[in-house]
C-alpha positions as CSV (number, residue, x, y, z in Angstrom):
1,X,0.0,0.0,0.0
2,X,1.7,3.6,-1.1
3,X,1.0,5.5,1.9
4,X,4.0,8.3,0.8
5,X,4.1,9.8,-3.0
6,X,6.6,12.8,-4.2
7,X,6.7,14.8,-7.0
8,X,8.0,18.3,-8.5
9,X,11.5,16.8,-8.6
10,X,13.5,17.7,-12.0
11,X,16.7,19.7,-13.5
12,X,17.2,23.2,-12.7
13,X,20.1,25.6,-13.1
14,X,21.7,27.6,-9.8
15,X,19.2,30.4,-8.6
16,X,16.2,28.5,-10.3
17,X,13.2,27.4,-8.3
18,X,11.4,24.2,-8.0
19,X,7.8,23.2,-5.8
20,X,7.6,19.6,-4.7
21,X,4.7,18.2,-3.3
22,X,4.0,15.2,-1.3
23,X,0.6,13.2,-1.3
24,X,0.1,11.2,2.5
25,X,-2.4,8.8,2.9
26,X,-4.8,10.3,5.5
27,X,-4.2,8.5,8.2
28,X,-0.3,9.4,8.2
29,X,-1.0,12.5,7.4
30,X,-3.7,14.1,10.0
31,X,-3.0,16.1,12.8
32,X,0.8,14.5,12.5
33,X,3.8,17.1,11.7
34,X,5.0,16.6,8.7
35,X,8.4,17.0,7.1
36,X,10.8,17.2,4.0
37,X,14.3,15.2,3.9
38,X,16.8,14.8,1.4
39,X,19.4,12.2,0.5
40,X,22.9,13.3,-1.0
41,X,24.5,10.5,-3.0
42,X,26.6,9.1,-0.8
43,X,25.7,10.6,2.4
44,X,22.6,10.2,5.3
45,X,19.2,11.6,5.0
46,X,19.0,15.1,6.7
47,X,16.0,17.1,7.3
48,X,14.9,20.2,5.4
49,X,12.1,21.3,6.6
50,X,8.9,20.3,8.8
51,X,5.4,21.7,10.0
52,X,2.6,20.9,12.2
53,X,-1.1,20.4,11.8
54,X,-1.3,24.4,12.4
55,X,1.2,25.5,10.3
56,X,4.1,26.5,12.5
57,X,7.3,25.8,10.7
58,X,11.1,24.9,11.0
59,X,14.1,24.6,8.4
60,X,17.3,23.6,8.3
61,X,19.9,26.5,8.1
62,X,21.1,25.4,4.6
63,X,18.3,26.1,3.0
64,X,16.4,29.0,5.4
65,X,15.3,32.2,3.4
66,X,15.3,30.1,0.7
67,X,12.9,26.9,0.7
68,X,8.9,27.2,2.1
69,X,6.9,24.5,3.9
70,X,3.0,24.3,3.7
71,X,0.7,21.8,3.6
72,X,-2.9,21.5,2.6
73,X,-4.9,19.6,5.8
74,X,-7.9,18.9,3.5
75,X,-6.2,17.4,0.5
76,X,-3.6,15.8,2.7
77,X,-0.7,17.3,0.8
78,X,2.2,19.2,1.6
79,X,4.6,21.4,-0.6
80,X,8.2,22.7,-0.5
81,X,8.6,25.5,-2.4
82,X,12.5,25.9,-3.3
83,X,13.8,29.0,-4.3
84,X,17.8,30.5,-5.1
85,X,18.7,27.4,-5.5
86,X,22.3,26.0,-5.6
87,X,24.1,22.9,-6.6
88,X,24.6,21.9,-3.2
89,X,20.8,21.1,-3.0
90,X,20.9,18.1,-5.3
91,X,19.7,15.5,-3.9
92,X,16.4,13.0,-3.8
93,X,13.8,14.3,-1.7
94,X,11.1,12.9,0.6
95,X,8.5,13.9,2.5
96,X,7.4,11.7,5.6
97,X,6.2,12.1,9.3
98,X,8.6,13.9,11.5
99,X,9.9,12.7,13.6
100,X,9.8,9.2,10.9
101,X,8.7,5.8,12.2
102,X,9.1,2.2,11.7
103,X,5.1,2.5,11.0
104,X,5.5,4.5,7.8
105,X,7.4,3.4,4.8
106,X,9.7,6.1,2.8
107,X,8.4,6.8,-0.5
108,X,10.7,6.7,-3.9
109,X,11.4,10.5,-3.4
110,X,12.1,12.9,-6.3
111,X,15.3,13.3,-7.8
112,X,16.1,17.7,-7.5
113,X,19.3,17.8,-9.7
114,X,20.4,21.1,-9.4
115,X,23.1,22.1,-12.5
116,X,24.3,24.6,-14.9
């Protein structure tokens, strides 16, 4: 059963922009914070961003000022809009409860290639 779907991934040149979205089944989804987390080739999965059931939100230095959280309780999506951004942020993204559990599957993620 595919509880965790992302899309919005794709090729982008430095200081492009890019808006994922992430489609939860509804019981992962409700009343749950939800967050964003990307995998570097190579390297562990770090969190981006997150945000609760009322909207208050947190990001990861690297990409503050830059990337925006929101989520959409009645369609049980949530979005990271990605601005500025930089070859550094390559990297497959995924969205899944935060903090993640043993309960919830990753999805395939999106591949964000950031290049010139």
């Amino acid at each position: 059963q595919v509880q965790l779907v992302e899309s919005g991934g794709g090729l982008v040149q430095p200081g492009g922009s890019l808006r994922l979205s992430c489609e939860a089944a509804g019981s992962i989804f409700s009343g749950n914070t939800m967050g964003w987390y990307r995998v570097v080739q190579g390297k562990q999965r770090e969190l981006v961003a997150t945000i609760t059931h009322s909207g208050v939100t947190y990001y990861a230095d690297s990409v503050k000022g830059r990337f925006t959280i929101s989520r959409d309780n009645a369609e049980n999506t949530v979005d990271l809009q990605m601005n500025s951004l930089k070859p550094e942020d390559t990297a497959v993204y995924y969205c899944n409860l935060f903090p993640p559990t043993v309960r919830v599957s990753w999805g395939q993620g999106t591949q964000v290639t950031v290049s010139s």
